[in-house]
N, C-alpha and C positions, 0 to 999 in steps of 0.2 A: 504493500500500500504506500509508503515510504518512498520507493522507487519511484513511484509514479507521480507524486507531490512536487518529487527534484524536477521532472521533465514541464510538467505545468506551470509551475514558477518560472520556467522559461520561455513560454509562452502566454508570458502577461503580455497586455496591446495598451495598458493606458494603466494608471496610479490606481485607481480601484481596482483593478482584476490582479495587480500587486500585491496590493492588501487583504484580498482578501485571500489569495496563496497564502499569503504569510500568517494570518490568523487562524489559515486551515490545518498549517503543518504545526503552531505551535498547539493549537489543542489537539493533536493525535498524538504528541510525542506528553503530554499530559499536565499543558503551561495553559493559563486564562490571559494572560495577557505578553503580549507581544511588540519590541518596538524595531523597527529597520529602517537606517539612519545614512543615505549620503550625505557626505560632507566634501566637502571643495575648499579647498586654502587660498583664500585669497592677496593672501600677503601678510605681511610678521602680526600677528594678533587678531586677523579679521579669517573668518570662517565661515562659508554660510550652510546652513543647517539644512537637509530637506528631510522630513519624517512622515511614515506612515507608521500608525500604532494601532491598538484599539484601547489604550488609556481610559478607567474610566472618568467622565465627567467632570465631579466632583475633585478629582485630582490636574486636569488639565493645564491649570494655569502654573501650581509650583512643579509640573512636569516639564514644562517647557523653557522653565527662567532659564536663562543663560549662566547665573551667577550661580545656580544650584551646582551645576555640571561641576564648575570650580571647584568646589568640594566633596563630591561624590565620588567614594574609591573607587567603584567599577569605572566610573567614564573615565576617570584620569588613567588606572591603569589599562585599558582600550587605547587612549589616546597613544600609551607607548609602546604597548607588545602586540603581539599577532595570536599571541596564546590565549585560550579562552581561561575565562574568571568562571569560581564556582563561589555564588557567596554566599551570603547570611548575615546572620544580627552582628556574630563576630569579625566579620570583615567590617562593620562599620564602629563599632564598638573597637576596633583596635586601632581607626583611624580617627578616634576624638570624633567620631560621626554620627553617634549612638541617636539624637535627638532628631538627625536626618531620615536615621532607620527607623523609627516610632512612628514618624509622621508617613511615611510612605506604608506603614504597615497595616497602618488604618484602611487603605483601600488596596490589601491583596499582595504587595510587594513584601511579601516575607522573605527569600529564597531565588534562587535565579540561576542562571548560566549566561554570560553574554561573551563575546570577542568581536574580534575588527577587523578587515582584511585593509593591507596599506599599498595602494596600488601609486605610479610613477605620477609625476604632474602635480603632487599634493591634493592627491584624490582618496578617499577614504568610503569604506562600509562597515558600518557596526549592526551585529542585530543581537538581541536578546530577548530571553524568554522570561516570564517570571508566573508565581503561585504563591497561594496564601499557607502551603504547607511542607513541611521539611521533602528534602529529595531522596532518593532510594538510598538505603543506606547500605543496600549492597553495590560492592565496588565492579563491578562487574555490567552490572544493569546501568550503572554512576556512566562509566565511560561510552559504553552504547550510545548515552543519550547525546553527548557530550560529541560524540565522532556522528551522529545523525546531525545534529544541530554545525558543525564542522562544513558537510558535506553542502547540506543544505545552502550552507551561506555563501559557497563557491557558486552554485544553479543562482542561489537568488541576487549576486553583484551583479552577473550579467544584463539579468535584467531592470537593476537596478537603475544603472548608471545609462541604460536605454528608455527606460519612461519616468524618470524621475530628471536626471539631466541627460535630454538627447545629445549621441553623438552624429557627427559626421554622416554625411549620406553618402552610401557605396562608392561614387564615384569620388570622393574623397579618401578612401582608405588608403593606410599607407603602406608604401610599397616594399615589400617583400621579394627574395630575391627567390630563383626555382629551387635552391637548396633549403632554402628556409621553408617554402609552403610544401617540399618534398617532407620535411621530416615534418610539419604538423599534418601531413596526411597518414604515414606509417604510424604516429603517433595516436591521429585516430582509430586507428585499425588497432592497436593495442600495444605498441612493440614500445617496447624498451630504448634508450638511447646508446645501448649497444648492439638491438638488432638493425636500430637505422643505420648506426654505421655500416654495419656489415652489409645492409641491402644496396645501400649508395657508393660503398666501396671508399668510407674515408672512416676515420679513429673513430672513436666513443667519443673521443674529445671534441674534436671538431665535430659533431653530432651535435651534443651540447652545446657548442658556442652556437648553433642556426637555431637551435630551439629558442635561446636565449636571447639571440638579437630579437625572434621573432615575437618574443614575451614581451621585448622592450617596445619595439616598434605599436604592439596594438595593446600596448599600457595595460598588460593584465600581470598577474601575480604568481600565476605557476602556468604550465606548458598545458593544462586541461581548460582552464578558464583559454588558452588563445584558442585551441582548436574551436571552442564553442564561438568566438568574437569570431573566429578566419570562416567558421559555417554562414554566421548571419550575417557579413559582410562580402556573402558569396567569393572568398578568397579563393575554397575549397569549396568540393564538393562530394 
């Protein structure tokens, strides 16, 4: 069911059929609320925010303050790792935050899992999940949720950074050289960057370095998220 969540998130067409993927997959994986967050750097201090949530209500407006985020462990540690957060009362309580944590408890934020993927340009994705009740306390079920939630957020920047800030129209893509769109085809197909080598008849290495330019070139984050941007920018097929 899972599986199939990942491919529909990438077939959102506008901001609501986004949100509502995203709201669908966090209550299956067994979160009430859900926030996914491009962000864009606009220069030293200025950021601009784009969110789709389903926040209740009554929480809206201290959800959204700017000056909260400032103090909030989870977003600040988002803002500097790529590894996902697992928190709770103690993650606030050990950041002098305990008063932030009570007020957000009142409407369901007890608990959570959130991370952020940090793409080239000073482009960013955060998504998280959260619940009013502790998480599995078996470690095992812990990390499923955690590498579901991982996966997901790879399906859902795609589409992120496509209906929340469009990019470029196809005949704007950028150019890619045949060894570069050779190995995000092998790569589609499944292979390893040591079977591309072998297929193309050059090192691992040099495998690597065409994956890499071509990561760079269409500003995604690992060699899965390009194959997906080179599909929808008809690079590949």
């Amino acid at each position: 069911m899972l599986q199939g969540g990942y491919a529909s998130v990438l077939q959102s067409r506008d901001r609501q059929e986004f949100r509502d993927e995203v709201v669908r997959f966090a209550r299956e994986i067994g979160f009430e609320t859900v926030t996914a967050m491009a962000v864009i750097d606009r220069g030293i201090g200025r950021s601009e925010f784009i969110t789709v949530d389903n926040t209740p209500t009554e929480y809206l407006q201290v959800f959204h303050d700017p000056s909260v985020g400032r103090f909030d462990p989870v977003m600040q540690h988002c803002r500097r790792q790529s590894l996902p957060i697992i928190w709770d009362q103690q993650t606030y309580t050990s950041h002098g935050q305990g008063e932030l944590w009570e007020e957000q408890a009142r409407f369901g934020y007890h608990t959570g899992i959130a991370m952020a993927l940090h793409l080239p340009e000073g482009r960013h994705f955060q998504l998280g999940v959260d619940r009013d009740r502790s998480l599995p306390s078996d470690r095992g079920e812990l990390t499923r949720l955690v590498a579901d939630l991982q996966l997901f957020a790879v399906h859902a920047l795609d589409a992120a950074m496509r209906v929340l800030i469009p990019l470029p129209e196809a005949n704007d893509a950028p150019a890619l050289t045949p060894r570069e769109l050779e190995g995000l085809r092998w790569t589609m197909d499944g292979k390893t960057a040591w079977e591309v080598g072998a297929i193309l008849g050059i090192s691992e290495r040099t495998a690597v370095s065409h994956l890499n330019n071509a990561m760079r070139k269409l500003g995604c984050v690992n060699k899965h998220q390009a194959v997906l941007k080179a599909l929808r920018l008809g690079l590949i097929h």
